[in-house]
Each structure stands twice: as structure tokens, then as C-alpha cells.
C-alpha positions in Angstrom: 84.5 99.2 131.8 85.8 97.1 128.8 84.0 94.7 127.5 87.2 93.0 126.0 91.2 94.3 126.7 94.1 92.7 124.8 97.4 92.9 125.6 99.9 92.2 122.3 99.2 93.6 118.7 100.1 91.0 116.2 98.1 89.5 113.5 95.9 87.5 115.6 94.9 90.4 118.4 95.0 92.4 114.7 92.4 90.4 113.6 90.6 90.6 116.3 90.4 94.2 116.6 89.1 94.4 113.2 86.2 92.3 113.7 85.1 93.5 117.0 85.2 97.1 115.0 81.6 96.8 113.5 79.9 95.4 117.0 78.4 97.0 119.9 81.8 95.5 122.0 83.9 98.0 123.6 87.7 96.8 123.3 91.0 98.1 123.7 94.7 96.8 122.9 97.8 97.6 123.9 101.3 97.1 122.4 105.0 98.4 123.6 105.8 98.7 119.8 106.2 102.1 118.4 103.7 100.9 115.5 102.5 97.9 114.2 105.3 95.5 112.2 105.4 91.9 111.7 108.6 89.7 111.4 110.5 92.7 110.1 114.1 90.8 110.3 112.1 88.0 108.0 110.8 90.8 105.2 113.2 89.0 102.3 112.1 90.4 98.6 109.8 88.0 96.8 109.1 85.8 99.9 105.9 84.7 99.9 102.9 83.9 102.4 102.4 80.1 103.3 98.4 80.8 103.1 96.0 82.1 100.7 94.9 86.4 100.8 91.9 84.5 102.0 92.8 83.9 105.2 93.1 87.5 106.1 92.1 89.0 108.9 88.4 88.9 108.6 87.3 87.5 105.3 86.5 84.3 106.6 84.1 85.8 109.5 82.7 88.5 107.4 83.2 88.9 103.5 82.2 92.0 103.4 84.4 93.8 105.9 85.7 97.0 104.7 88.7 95.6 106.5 89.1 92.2 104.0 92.5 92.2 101.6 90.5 92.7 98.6 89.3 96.0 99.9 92.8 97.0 100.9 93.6 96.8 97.4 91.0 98.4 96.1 92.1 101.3 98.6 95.3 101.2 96.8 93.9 100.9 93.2 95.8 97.8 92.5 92.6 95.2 92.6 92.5 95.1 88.7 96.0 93.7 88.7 95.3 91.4 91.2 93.1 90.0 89.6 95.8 89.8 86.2 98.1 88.3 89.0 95.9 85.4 89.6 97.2 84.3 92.4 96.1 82.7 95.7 99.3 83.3 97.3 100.9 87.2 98.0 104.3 88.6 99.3 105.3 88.7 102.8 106.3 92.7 102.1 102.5 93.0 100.8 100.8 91.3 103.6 102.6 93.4 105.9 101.4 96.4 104.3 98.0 95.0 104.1 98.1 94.2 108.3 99.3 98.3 108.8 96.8 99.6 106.5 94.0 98.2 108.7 96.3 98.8 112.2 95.8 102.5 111.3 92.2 102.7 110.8 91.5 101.0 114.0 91.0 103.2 116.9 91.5 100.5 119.7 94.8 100.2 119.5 97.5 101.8 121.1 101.1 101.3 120.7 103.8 102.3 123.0 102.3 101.2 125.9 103.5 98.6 127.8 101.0 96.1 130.3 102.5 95.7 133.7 100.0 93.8 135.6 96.7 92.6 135.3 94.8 91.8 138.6 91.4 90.1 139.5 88.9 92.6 141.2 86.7 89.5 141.9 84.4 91.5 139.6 86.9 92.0 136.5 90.3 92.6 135.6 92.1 95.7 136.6 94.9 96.2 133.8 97.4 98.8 134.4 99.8 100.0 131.9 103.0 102.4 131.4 103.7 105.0 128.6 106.9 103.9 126.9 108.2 106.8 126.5 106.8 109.1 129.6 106.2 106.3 132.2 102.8 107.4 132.7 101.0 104.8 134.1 97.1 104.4 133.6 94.8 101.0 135.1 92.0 100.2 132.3 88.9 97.7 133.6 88.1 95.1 131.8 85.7 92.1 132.1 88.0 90.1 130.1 91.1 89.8 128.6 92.7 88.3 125.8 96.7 87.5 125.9 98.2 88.0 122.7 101.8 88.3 123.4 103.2 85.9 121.2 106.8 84.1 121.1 110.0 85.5 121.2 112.9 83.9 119.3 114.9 80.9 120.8 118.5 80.2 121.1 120.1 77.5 122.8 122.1 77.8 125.9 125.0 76.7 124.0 125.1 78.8 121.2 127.5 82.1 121.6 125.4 85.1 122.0 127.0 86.8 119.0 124.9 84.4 116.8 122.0 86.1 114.9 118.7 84.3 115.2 116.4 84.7 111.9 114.3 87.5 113.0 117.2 89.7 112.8 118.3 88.9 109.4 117.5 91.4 107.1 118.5 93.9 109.3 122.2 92.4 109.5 122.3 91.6 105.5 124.6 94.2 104.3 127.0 93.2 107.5 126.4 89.5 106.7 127.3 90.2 103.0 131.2 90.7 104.2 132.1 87.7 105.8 134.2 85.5 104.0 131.8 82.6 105.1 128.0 81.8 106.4 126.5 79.5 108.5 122.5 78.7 108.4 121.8 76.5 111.3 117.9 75.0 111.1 116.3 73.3 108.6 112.4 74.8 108.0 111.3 77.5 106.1 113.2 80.4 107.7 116.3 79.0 107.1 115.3 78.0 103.7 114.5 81.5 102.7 117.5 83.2 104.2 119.8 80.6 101.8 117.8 81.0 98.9 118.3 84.5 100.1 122.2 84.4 99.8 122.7 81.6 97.4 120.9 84.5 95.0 123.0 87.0 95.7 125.3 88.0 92.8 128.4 85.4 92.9 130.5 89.1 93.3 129.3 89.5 96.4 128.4 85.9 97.6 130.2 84.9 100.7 130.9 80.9 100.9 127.6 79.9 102.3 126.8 76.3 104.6 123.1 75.3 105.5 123.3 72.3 108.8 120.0 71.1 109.5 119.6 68.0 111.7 116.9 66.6 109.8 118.3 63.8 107.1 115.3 65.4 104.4 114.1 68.6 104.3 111.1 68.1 104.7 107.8 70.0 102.3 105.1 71.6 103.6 102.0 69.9 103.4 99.9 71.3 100.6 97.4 68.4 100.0 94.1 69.3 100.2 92.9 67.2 102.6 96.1 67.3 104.4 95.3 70.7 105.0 91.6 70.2 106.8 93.7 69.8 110.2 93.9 73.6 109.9 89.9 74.0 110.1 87.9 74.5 113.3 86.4 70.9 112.8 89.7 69.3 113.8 90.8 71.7 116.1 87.7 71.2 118.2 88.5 67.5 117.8 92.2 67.6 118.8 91.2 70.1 121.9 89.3 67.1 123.0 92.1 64.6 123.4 93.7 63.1 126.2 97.1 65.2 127.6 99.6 62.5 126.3 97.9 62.2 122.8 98.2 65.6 122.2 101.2 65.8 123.0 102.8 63.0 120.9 100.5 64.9 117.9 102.2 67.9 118.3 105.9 65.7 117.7 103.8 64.1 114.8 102.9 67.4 113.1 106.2 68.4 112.9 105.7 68.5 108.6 102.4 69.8 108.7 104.2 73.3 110.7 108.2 73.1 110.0 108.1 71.9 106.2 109.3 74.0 103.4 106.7 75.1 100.6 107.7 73.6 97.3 107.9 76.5 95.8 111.3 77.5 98.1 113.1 74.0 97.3 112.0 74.0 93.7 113.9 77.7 93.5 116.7 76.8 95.7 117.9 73.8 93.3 117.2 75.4 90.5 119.9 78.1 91.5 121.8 75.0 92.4 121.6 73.8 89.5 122.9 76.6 87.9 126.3 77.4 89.8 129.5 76.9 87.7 131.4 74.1 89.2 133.9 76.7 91.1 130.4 78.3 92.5 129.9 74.8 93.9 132.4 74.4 95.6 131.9 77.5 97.9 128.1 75.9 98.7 127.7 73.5 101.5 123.9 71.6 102.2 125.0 69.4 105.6 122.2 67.0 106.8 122.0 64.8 109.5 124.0 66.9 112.4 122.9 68.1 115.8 124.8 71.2 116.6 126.0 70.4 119.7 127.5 74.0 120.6 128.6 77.3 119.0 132.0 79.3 120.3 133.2 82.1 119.3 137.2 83.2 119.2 137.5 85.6 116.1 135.7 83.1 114.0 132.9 81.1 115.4 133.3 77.7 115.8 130.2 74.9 115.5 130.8 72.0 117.1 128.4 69.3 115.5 127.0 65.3 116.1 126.0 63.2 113.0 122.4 61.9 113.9 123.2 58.6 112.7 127.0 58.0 112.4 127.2 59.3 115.7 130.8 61.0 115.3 131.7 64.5 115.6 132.5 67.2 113.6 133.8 70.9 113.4 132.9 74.0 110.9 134.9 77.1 110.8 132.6 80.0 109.8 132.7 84.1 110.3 128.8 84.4 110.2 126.2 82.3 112.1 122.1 82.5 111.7 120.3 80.7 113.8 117.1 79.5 112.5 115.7 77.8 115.5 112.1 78.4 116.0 110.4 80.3 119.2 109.5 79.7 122.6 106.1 81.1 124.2 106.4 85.1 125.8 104.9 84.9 128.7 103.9 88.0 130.5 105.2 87.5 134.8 101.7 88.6 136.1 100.2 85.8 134.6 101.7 83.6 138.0 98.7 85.8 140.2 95.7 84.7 137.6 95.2 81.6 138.9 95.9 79.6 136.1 96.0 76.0 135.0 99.0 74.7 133.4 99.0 70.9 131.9 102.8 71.3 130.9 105.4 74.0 131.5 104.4 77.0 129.8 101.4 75.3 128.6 98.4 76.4 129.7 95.5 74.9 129.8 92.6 76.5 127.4 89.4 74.9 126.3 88.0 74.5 122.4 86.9 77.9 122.3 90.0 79.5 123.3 89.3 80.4 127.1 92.2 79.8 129.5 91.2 77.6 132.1 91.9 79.1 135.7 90.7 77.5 139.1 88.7 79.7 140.2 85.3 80.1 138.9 84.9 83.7 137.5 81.7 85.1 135.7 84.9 87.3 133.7 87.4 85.3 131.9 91.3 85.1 129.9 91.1 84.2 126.1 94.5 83.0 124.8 95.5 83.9 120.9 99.0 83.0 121.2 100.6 79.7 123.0 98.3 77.4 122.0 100.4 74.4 120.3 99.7 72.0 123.4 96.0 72.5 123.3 95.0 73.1 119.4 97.7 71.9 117.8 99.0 72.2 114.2 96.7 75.2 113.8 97.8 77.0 117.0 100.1 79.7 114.3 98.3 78.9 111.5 97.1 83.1 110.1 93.9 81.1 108.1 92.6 80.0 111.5 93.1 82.8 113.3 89.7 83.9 111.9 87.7 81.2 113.4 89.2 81.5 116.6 88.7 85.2 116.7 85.1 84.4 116.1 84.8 82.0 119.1 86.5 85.0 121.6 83.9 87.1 120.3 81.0 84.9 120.7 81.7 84.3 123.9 82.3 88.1 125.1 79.7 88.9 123.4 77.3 86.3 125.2 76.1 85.6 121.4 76.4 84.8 117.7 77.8 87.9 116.7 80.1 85.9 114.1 78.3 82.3 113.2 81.6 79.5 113.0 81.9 76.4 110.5 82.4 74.0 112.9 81.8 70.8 110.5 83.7 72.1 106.6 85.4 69.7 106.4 85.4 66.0 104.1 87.0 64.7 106.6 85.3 63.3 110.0 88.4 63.4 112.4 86.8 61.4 115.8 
């Protein structure tokens, strides 16, 4: 019997993992992945993390985990230079590297196997699960699980299926690359990164390039200081408090606080601008202000688009399109036969201390670390809180402190 099973290995299940590693819990996660990779289609040389090394995977819990950044690079004799680097901020590239390092020193994980169903005993969970490669099937027992299985990208209806959402991007670059012309559709930081991206590219081998985002600004991340305390347990346990419809028009109102673009990534972007000979220019189009209404595709793709405020139509001609437009939660079918409450479509409901809410009164229990927007808000992706709420899963397993949580570190008093 498991004390804890989780089903996805991502950063946050990652994280988990790592902390439950020193403790008396017996746990055990499953993945379909071959191995453990993160936003591969998103690894773009010199992109950078949106969050301080920090906000690792266990360095806020326990700050002396041999499974902390710091550590990592001491494992790979590079914390001297770190420390000339002087930076808050790393790489994308070396934060991946950091997350595999610890994925293969953790013995709880295992990849290439697929979850099929979970069912309630009445007692615990029964959790059976297939071999990728053999079809082997094993069931596992658990007294609780923990879903993990995080989002999968989304694409409107109306958008040809020959467009490439972001998360395939680098691995369709050199493809991209010869195309006469590129279109970015979205207007956050994944589409930011894939035009500074291109727009860098030598002018050589620079296709004409076009960025449409809906927005009329692009909007910058929020980097104030207080700004940031809505990403602390103290407001999330405030916000999980809230009435339905308040959460839900703060979720539309925290649209800067998730979507925004770092500074850093406009600063660079119209600085290369900036630079482009007049001739250069002419081959770069920023387009604000229009909803694409639909994407075709008959030899060349055509985007049929809506000005937000002029209301007319328009019409681009392009060879290449990238659709930057977000995720939508990947949930698993056998979550229809847990007996779960849902507040909204594909929202379920799940209390301050990340419990999923089923009615039925059980003494074993779901734990949610992924689809959580609806219920703890801007901090529901945010990697720096993932910490906290690893803590609060483990607690409650546990039936103790093993982790103790700053609830109240925070200036500001929220209710």
C-alpha cells in the first residue's frame, strides 16, 4: 500500500517527489514519457526563467535539500561562477537540466508507463497502469492520489490543423527557416520569445516575419514587489476563499499578472527593432488589435482577421503559422467514476490545501497539482508556489507537519 501515487511527472509532481524523498512516505509516480522533459518545443537559446533559482523545487520547504539548485550546481562544479553570474534569474535550457538531474536520482518515478484507471476500493484507490512499450499492465494501491497531468496545448476549432502551436517550435525551426513568410499569432510571452527568436536570426536567413496579437498593448509582466505577493500562500489561501463568481471575474482580471511579457523580452525585441536597416523593416510586421477569426490553408495559409475596435476585416497571406495560444486542462477520462465536484466545466472543485473535493466522504483522498486557475488563481502555474503547495499535500498525507508553510509572508493583508 502507497501512502501517496501520482500520476504525471512535471515540475510540480517533480517537486513533489523530491520532498517526500527524505520522509518516512511511501510514493510512487507514473509518467507515459520516455524520460523526464519540460516544454522541449519552447527550449529557445538564452530564454530565460520568469522566477528566481529560488523557487526550485524544494528550496523553499527545505534549504538544505540535497535536491535544492545550488546543490545541483555544485554537482556540476559551476557554483563559483554562479555566484560571478550574480543573477536571480537562469536559462530555460539550465533549469531543464537542473529538473533532470534530480528526476534521475529519484527512485519513485517511473516513466513509460501510462495510468489507465484509477478506482475507489471504498478503502483506497486501486490504480492500474500499462507498460508503453510491452502493454504489461500492473494495479498499484494507494491511499491517495495526486493528479498531476497538466495541460495540453490549445488550438481553435478554426485554425487549419497544419498550424504549429508553440510547443512544437523548436523542433520545426530549421523547416520554419525556409518559408518566404511567418506568422506569430498570440500576444504573451511564448509568442514574444519565438519573434525575438526569428527577428534575431541573421537577416540571410530571415524569412518576412508578422506578430498579430488581439491585445491593443502588449502587456509586461508584473515584476513589482508587492505586485508579486499574490503568488504567496497568504493570498492564495485568501482567494480559495471567495465566492464562485468573484473568482472567476479574478481570474479575467489577472490576465497581466500570468500573460504579460518580462521586460527584459520587449526591451530586447525593440532594441533589434531598432536596429534593422529601413529595407529590414519593411519585411517586419507587429499587428495589434485583431481577433483572428479563422486560419485556411490552400498552398499558403490564409488568416482571416477582425480589428477589435474598428470592427472591419482583414486578410494576411503567410507560408508559416505559430500559434501561440495558451493551454487547456488534460484531463485523464477515469476521473468521470471519482465522484467529483466540478464548480465550472473542467473546473474542479479543490479546497485551500489542494484536496479535490468529491461527494462522498472518504477517509483516502485526490490532491490536484495541475488545473487549479478557477480555485487558486494567478498562482495556480506559478513554479515558486509550487513549493508551498507541495508542502500542504504532504502535510496532509502525512497526517503532520512534516514541511511547516508561511501562511502569513506577506506586507500585504489581502481580506
Amino acid at each position: 500500500m502507497y501512502d501517496l501515487i501520482g500520476i504525471g511527472i512535471g515540475p510540480m509532481n517533480l517537486g513533489l517527489s523530491a520532498l517526500a524523498h527524505p520522509t518516512d512516505l511511501k510514493t510512487l509516480f507514473f509518467d507515459e514519457s520516455e524520460q523526464f522533459s519540460w516544454h522541449p518545443g519552447m527550449m529557445i537559446q538564452d530564454s530565460m526563467m520568469q522566477t528566481s533559482f529560488i523557487s526550485d523545487l524544494v528550496t523553499l520547504a527545505d534549504p538544505t535539500s540535497s535536491f535544492s539548485y545550488l546543490n545541483y550546481l555544485r554537482s556540476i562544479h559551476r557554483l563559483h561562477t554562479f555566484y560571478f553570474y550574480e543573477k536571480l534569474l537562469i536559462s530555460r535550457q539550465g533549469y531543464n537540466d537542473y529538473l533532470r538531474w534530480v528526476a534521475t536520482q529519484l527512485e519513485d518515478l517511473r516513466f513509460s508507463t501510462r495510468v489507465i484507471d484509477v478506482q475507489d476500493t471504498g478503502d483506497s484507490f486501486e490504480v492500474l497502469v500499462e507498460d508503453v512499450s510491452t502493454g504489461k499492465r500492473e494495479t498499484f494501491e494507494a491511499r491517495n492520489v495526486v493528479i498531476g497531468t497538466g495541460s495540453k496545448p490549445a488550438i481553435p476549432d478554426t485554425f487549419d490543423e497544419r498550424v504549429i502551436h508553440n510547443t512544437q517550435y523548436v523542433m520545426n525551426k530549421a523547416n520554419l527557416l525556409q518559408r518566404n513568410k511567418i506568422s506569430i499569432v498570440g500576444s504573451g510571452q511564448s509568442a514574444a520569445e519565438i519573434f525575438l527568436d526569428l527577428l534575431t536570426t541573421p537577416a540571410s536567413e530571415r524569412p518576412e516575419l508578422e506578430w498579430i496579437a488581439r491585445s491593443t498593448l502588449f502587456e509586461t509582466l508584473e515584476t513589482g514587489k508587492l505586485g508579486e505577493e499574490i503568488f504567496s500562500p497568504s493570498y492564495v489561501t485568501y482567494f480559495n476563499q471567495l465566492p464562485l463568481e468573484v473568482r472567476q471575474e479574478s481570474v479575467k482580471k489577472f490576465a497581466r499578472s500570468q500573460n504579460g511579457i518580462s521586460p527584459e523580452t520587449l526591451q530586447s525585441i525593440y532594441a533589434h527593432l531598432y536596429d534593422l536597416t529601413e529595407e529590414e523593416q519593411r519585411q517586419v510586421a507587429i499587428r495589434a488589435n485583431l481577433e483572428v477569426k479563422e486560419i485556411t490553408y490552400d498552398e499558403r495559409f490564409t488568416i482571416a482577421m477582425q480589428h477589435q475596435e474598428l470592427e472591419d476585416e482583414r486578410m494576411s497571406v503567410t507560408d508559416a503559422v505559430i500559434a501561440a495560444t495558451g493551454f487547456s486542462p488534460s484531463l485523464p477520462s477515469f476521473i468521470d467514476r471519482l465522484d467529483i465536484v466540478f464548480e465550472a466545466p473542467n473546473a474542479w472543485k479543490v479546497d485551500a490545501d489542494y484536496q479535490i473535493v468529491r461527494s462522498v466522504e472518504t477517509a483516502h483522498h485526490l490532491y490536484a497539482t495541475a488545473n487549479l486557475e478557477l480555485s487558486h488563481g494567478p498562482a495556480a502555474d506559478n513554479l515558486g508556489m509550487s513549493v508551498s503547495r507541495n508542502q500542504l499535500i504532504l502535510n496532509a498525507v502525512a497526517g503532520t507537519e512534516l514541511y511547516p508553510v508561511e501562511r502569513h509572508a506577506t506586507f500585504t493583508t489581502f481580506d
